[in-house]
C-alpha positions in Angstrom: -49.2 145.5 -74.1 -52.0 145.1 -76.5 -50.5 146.1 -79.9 -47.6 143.9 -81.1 -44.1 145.7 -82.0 -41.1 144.3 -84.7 -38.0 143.3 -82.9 -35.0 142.0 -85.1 -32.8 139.1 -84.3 -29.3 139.6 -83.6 -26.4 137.6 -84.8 -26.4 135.5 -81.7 -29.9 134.8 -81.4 -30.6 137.5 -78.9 -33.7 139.9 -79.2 -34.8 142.8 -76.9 -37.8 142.9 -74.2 -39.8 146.0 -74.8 -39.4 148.2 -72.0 -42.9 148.6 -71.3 -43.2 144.2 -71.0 -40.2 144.0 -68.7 -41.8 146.6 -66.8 -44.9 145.4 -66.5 -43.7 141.7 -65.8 -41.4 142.6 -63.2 -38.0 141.5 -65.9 -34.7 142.9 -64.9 -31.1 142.4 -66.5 -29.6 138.7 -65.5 -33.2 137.2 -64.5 -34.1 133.8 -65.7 -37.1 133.5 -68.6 -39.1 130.6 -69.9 -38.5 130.0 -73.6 -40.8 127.2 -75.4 -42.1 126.7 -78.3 -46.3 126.2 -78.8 -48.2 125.7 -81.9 -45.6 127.2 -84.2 -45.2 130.5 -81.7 -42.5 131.2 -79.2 -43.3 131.9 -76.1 -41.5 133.8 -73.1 -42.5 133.7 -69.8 -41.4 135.1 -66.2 -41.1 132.1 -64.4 -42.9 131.9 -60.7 -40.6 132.5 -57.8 -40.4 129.8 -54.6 -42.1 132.2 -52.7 -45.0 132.9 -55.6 -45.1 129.2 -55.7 -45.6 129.2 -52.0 -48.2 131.6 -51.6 -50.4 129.7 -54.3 -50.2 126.3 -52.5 -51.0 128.6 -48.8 -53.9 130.1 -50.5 -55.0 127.1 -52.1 -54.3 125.2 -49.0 -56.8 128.3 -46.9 -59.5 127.7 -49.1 -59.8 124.1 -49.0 -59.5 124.4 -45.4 -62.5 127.0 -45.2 -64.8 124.6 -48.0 -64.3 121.8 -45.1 -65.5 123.9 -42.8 -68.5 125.4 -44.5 -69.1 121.5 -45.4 -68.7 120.9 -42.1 -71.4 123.3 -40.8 -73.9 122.1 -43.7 -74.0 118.5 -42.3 -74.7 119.8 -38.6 -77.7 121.4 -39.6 -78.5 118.7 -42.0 -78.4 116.2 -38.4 -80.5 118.8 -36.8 -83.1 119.0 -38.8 -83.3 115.5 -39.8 -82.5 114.0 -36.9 -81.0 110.5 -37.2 -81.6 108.7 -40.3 -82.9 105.4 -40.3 -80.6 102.3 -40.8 -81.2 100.8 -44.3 
């Protein structure tokens, strides 16, 4: 949502999500939101499932996995066409 809309407070503190934000964020009735304050703003955010967390740390985890690979590879060919380095 690029263009901002006016929301009013009610009594209790409460405001409404635009439709089109919940929508887009995946926000239902009864889930959980992050609410903080930052740099005289308030700011609400979905917060990541355990299974969104998960899938970061096994994609993370995949790509260090292939980097020590490719590292791997690059220090074979390094031996092979330097052949053994002399002992300093």
């Amino acid at each position: 949502m690029s263009k901002s809309e006016e929301r009013k407070v009610g009594e209790r503190g409460q405001v409404t999500l635009p439709k089109e934000l919940r929508e887009k964020l995946g926000i239902r009735g009864g889930d959980e939101v992050l609410v903080h304050e930052e740099d005289g703003k308030i700011t609400i955010e979905k917060p990541l499932s355990r299974e969104e967390l998960a899938e970061g740390y096994r994609r993370r985890a995949a790509e260090s996995e292939a980097l020590a690979e490719e590292m791997d590879g690059v220090s074979r060919e390094a031996d092979e066409y330097l052949g053994d380095v002399p002992e300093w």
